[in-house]
Structures are given as C-alpha cells and as structure tokens.
C-alpha positions as CSV (number, residue, x, y, z in Angstrom):
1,X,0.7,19.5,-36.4
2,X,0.9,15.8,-35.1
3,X,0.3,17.2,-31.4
4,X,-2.9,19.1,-32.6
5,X,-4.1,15.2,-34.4
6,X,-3.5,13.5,-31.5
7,X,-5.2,15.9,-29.3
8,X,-8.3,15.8,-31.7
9,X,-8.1,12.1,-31.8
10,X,-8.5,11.8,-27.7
11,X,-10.9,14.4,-27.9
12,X,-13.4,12.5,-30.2
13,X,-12.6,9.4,-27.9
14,X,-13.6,11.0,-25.2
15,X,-16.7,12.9,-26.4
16,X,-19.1,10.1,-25.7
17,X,-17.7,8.9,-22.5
18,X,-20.1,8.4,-19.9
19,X,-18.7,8.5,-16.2
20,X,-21.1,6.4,-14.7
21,X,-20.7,3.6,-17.2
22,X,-17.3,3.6,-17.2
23,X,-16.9,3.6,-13.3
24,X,-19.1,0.6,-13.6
25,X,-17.1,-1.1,-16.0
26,X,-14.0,-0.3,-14.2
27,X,-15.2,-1.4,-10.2
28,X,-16.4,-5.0,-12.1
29,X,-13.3,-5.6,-13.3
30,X,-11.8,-4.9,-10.6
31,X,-14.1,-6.8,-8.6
32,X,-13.6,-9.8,-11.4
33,X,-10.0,-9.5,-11.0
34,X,-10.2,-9.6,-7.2
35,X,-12.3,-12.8,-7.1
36,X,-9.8,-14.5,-9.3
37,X,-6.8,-13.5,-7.4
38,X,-9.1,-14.3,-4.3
39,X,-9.1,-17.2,-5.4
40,X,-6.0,-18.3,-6.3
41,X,-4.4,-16.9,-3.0
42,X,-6.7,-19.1,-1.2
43,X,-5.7,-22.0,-3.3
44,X,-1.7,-21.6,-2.3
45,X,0.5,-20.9,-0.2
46,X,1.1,-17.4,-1.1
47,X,2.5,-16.2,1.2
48,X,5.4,-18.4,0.9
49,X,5.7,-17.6,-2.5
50,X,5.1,-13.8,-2.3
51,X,8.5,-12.1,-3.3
52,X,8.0,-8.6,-1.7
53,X,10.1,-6.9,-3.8
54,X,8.4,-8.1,-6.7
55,X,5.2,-6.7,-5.4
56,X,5.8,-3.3,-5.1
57,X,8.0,-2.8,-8.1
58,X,5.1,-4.6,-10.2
59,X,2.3,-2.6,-8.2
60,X,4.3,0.5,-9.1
61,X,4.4,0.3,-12.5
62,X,0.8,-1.7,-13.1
63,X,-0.8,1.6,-11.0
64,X,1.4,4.4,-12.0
65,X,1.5,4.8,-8.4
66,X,2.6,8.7,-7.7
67,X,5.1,7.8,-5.1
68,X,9.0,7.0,-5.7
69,X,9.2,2.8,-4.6
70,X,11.1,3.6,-1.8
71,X,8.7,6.3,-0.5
72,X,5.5,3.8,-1.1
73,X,7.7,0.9,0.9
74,X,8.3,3.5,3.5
75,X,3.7,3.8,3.7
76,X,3.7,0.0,3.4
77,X,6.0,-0.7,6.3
78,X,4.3,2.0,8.4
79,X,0.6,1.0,7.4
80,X,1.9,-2.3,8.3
81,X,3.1,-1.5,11.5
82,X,-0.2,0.6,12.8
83,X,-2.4,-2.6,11.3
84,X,0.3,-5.1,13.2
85,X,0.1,-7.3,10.3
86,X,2.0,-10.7,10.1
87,X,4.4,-10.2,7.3
C-alpha cells in the first residue's frame, strides 16, 4: 500500500515536468557552480591543497557515479595519462 502512495506521489511530481526547462535550470547551475569554483581555484593554491582521495570518494558519492571508486581511479589515471596532465 505505501509502495503504490509513493509511486502516485512521484507520479504527480512528475506530471508537469518540462524537459526543456529543467535542463535549463540544471546546465545554469551548473554553470553557477562552475564559476564559483572557477573562481575560488583561481584564487588558491589548489592544487597544493587538493587531497585526491578526497576528490573521488566525494565525486563518487555527490554524482552517484556508476563505477566502483577504484574502477573510476583506474579512467582517471588513464584519462590522465593520454591528456599528459601535470598531476
């Protein structure tokens, strides 16, 4: 019985979704969120101050990313490799 609430509560959320508006909303915050991250990496040293680990395990579960972390470290590292990035 709670399933079939829950499944009618989504449903009505969903009912006047539009795609196009939500993309919208969802590409300016992320283009917000880049310009203030922008702008504090600029601002620092981050790179000093970046603990790797840190990173991934946060990008994991921030994204829901659908990789183990080890298999995601593994794309990193190669991505990193073909790119020839500093660090």
């Amino acid at each position: 019985m709670r399933t079939w609430a829950l499944h009618s509560a989504i449903k009505a959320q969903l009912a006047n979704l539009d795609e196009a508006a939500w993309i919208l909303s969802f590409t300016t915050c992320a283009e917000l969120e880049e310009a203030k991250l922008r702008e504090q990496w600029s601002a620092s040293s981050w790179i000093k101050l970046c603990d790797g680990k840190r990173l991934i395990d946060d990008l994991h579960r921030t994204y829901q990313i659908p990789l183990g972390k080890l298999e995601l470290k593994k794309k990193i590292v190669r991505q990193m490799s073909v790119e020839k990035t500093e660090d």
